[in-house]
C-alpha positions in Angstrom: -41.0 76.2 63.1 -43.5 76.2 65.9 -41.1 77.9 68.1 -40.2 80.9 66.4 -36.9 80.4 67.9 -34.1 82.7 65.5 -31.6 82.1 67.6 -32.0 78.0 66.9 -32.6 79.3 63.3 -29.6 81.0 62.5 -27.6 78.1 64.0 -29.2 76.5 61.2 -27.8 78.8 59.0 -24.2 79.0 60.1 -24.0 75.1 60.1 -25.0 74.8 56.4 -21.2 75.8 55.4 -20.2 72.9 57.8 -22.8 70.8 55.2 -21.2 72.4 51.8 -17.4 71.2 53.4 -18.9 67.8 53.8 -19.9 67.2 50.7 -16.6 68.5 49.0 -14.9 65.8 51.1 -16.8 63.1 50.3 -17.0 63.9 46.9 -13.6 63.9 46.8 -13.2 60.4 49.0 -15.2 58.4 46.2 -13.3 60.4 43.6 -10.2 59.1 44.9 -11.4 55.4 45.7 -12.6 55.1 42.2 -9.5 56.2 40.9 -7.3 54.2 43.0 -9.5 51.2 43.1 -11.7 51.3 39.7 -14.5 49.1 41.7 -17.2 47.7 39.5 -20.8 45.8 40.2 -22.0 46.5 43.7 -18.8 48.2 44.9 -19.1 50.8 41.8 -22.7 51.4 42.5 -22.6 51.6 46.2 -20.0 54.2 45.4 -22.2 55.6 42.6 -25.0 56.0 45.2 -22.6 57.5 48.1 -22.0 60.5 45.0 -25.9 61.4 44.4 -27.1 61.2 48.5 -24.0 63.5 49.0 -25.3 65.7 47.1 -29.2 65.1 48.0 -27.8 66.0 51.6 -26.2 69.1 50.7 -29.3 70.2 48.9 -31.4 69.1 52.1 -29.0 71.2 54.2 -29.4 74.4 51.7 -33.3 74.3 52.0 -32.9 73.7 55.9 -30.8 77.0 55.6 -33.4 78.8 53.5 -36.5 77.1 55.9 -34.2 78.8 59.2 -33.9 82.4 57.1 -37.8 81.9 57.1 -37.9 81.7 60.6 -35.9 84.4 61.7 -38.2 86.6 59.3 -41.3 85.4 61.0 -40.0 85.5 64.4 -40.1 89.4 63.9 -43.8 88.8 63.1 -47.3 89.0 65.2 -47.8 85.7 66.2 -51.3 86.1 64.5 -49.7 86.5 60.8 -49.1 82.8 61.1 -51.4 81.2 59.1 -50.6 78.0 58.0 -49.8 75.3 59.9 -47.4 73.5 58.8 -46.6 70.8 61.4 -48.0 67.9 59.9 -46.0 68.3 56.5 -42.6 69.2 58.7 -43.2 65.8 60.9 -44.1 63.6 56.8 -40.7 65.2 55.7 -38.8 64.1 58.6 -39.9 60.7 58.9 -39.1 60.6 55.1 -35.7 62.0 55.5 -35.2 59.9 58.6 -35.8 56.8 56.7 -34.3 57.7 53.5 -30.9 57.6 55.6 -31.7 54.3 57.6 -32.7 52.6 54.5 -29.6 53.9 52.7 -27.7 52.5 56.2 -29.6 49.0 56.3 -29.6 48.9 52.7 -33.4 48.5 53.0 -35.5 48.8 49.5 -39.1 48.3 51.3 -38.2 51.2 53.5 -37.0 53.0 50.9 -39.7 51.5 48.8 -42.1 53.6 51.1 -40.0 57.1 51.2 -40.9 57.2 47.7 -44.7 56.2 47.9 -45.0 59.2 50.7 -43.8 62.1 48.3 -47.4 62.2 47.2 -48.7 63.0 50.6 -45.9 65.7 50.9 -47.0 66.7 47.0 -50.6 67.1 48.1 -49.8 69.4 51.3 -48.0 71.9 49.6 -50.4 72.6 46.8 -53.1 72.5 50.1 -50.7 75.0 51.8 -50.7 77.2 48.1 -54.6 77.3 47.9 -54.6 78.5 51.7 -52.5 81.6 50.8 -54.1 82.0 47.4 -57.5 81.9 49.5 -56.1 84.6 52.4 -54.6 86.7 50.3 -58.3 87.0 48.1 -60.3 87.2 51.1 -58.7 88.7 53.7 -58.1 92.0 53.5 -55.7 92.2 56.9 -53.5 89.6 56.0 -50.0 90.1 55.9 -48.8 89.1 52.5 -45.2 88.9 53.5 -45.8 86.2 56.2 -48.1 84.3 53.8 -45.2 84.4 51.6 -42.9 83.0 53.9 -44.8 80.4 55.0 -45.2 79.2 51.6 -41.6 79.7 51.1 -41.3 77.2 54.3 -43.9 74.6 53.0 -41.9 74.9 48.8 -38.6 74.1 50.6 -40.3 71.2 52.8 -42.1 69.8 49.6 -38.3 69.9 48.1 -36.7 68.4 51.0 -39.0 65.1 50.7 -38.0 65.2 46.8 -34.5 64.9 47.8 -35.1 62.9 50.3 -36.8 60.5 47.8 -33.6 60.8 45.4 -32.2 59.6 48.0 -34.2 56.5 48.6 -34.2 55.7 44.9 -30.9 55.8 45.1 -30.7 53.0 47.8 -33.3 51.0 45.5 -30.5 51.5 42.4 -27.9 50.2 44.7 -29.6 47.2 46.3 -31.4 46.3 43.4 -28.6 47.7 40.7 -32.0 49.4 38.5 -32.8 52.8 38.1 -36.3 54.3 39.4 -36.3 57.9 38.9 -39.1 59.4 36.6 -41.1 56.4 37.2 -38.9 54.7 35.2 -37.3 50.8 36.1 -34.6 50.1 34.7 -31.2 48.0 35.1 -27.8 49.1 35.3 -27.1 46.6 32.2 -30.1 48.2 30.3 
């Protein structure tokens, strides 16, 4: 983002189709195992799990594309319409990712224990990065609305990224642990 680099960007961009194939395949992998197979217990939720962070992923990958489209549009900007910095909620969002996937790979619930515990942080930084373009766009009668709306396009589609990336993890805890922690709920499988 720091770069302004549209080139990178639109790479992005392109290689969200690559994403959207993905998913349709590995979709269609577990449908096929769970036909073939019918797994149940840990098999069927492992499987179960492999569904949902398919998905999570492909909606990671569409709000990457959307973030990219942000910064091609910026890149066209003065450098001074950038207003918000949003490298410290960029870095949160890919340690969360970044763990969300090792945690899913080491079938880790304390890591994935703490993917979830750092969506408030990421929470708090976007509605930060709202009141900053709230506050420029009252008091500052040069600012450039457009960029202001951009960059809080860029810091809505990082705040959704670390949602999904926290699906994710709760779906790791639901397969290690065979409960359910979405909505703040616990539950077990058998409930």
């Amino acid at each position: 983002m720091h770069s302004r680099n549209p080139e990178l960007a639109l790479k992005v961009v392109t290689g969200d189709r690559d994403i959207d194939l993905w998913e349709i395949k590995i979709e269609e992998d577990c449908l096929k195992i769970i036909t073939l197979h019918q797994p149940v217990a840990g098999d069927l939720r492992f499987l179960v799990a492999v569904l949902k962070g398919n998905n999570e992923l492909e909606r990671i990958g569409d709000h990457c594309s959307k973030l990219a489209k942000s910064v091609v549009e910026l890149a066209k900007m003065p450098t001074s319409s950038i207003k918000l910095d949003l490298s410290h909620m960029a870095e949160k969002v890919q340690f969360m990712l970044s763990h969300s996937l090792s945690a899913l790979v080491e079938l880790d619930p304390a890591l994935a224990s703490q993917v979830c515990a750092d969506d408030d942080e990421v929470d708090q930084l976007h509605r930060y990065a709202y009141q900053q373009v709230l506050e420029q766009l009252n008091t500052v009668p040069s600012c450039d609305p457009s960029a202001l709306l951009h960059q809080l396009s860029m810091s809505k589609d990082l705040e959704r990224i670390a949602d999904h990336s926290t699906n994710l993890a709760e779906d790791v805890l639901y397969m290690v642990q065979g409960k359910i922690h979405r909505h703040g709920a616990e539950r077990s499988a058998a409930d």
